[in-house]
C-alpha positions in Angstrom: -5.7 9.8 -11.3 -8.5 10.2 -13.4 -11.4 10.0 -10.7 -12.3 12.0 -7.3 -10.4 10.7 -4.4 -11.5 9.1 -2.1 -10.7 9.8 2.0 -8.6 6.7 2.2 -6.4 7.6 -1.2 -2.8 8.3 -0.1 -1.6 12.2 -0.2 0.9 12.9 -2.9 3.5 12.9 0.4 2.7 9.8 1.7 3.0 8.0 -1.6 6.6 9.3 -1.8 7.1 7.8 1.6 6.4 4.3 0.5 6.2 4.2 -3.2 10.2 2.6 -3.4 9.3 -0.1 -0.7 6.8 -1.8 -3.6 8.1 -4.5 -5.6 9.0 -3.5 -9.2 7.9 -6.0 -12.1 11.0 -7.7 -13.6 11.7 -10.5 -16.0 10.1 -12.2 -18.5 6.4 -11.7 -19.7 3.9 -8.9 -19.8 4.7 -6.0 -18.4 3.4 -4.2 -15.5 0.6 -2.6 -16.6 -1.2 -1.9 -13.6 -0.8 1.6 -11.4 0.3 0.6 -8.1 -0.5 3.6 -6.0 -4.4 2.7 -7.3 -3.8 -0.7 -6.1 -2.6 0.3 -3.0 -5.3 3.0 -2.7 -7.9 0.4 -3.3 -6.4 -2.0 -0.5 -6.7 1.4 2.1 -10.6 1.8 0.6 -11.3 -2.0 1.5 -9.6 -1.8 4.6 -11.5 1.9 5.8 -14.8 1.0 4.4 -14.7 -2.9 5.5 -16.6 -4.2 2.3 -15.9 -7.3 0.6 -13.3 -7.5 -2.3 -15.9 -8.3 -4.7 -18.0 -4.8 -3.5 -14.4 -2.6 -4.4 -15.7 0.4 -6.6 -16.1 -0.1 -10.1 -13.9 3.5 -9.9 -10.9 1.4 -8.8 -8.7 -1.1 -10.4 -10.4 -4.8 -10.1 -11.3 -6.5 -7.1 -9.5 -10.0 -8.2 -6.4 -7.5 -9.5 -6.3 -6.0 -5.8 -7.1 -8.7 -4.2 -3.9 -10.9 -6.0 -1.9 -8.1 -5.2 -2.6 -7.6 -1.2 -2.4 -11.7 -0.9 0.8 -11.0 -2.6 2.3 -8.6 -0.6 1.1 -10.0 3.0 3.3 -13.1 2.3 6.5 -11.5 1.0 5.7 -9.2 4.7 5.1 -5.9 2.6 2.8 -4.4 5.0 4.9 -4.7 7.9 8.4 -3.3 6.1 5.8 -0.9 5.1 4.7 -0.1 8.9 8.4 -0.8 10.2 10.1 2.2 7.8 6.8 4.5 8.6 7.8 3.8 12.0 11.4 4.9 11.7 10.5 7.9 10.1 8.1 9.4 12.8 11.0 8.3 15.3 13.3 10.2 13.8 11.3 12.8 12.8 10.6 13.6 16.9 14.0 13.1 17.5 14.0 9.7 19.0 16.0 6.6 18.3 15.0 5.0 15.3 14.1 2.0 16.9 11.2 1.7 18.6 10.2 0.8 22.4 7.8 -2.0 21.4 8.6 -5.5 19.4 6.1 -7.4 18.0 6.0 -11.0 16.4 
């Protein structure tokens, strides 16, 4: 990372955590040329600070590049594998059963 963090920016441990849940580029065409712990770091500054995608810091990658990546991911259901294996991992981390109490839909 080549600029000062922000508060929202994921820890190097909690990018390990998630980092092989994100789709990998495959296939044909250009290739991936974006960092996606910046993209995701950017989604976690526009969700803590609230702003519009067109106010993202000039510091982060582009607003439409974000933005097309977050629509992206909320339809393949990203964010809630993301929340469900986060989930796990504090339940068994505290010695509980890995499933939890609660279902939601």
């Amino acid at each position: 990372m080549s600029r000062l963090p922000y508060p929202s920016d994921l820890s190097d441990d909690e990018w390990a955590l998630i980092k092989l849940l994100l789709p990998v580029h495959q296939g044909v065409g250009h290739p991936q040329e974006v960092n996606l712990r910046e993209i995701v770091n950017a989604i976690l500054y526009w969700v803590d600070n609230g702003i519009k995608w067109r106010a993202m810091p000039h510091d982060l990658p582009n607003w439409s590049t974000v933005y097309d990546y977050y629509r992206r991911w909320v339809k393949m259901g990203l964010w809630d594998q993301i929340n469900e294996h986060l989930v796990k991992l504090v339940s068994l981390a505290e010695g509980r059963d890995e499933q939890p109490s609660y279902k939601h839909g």
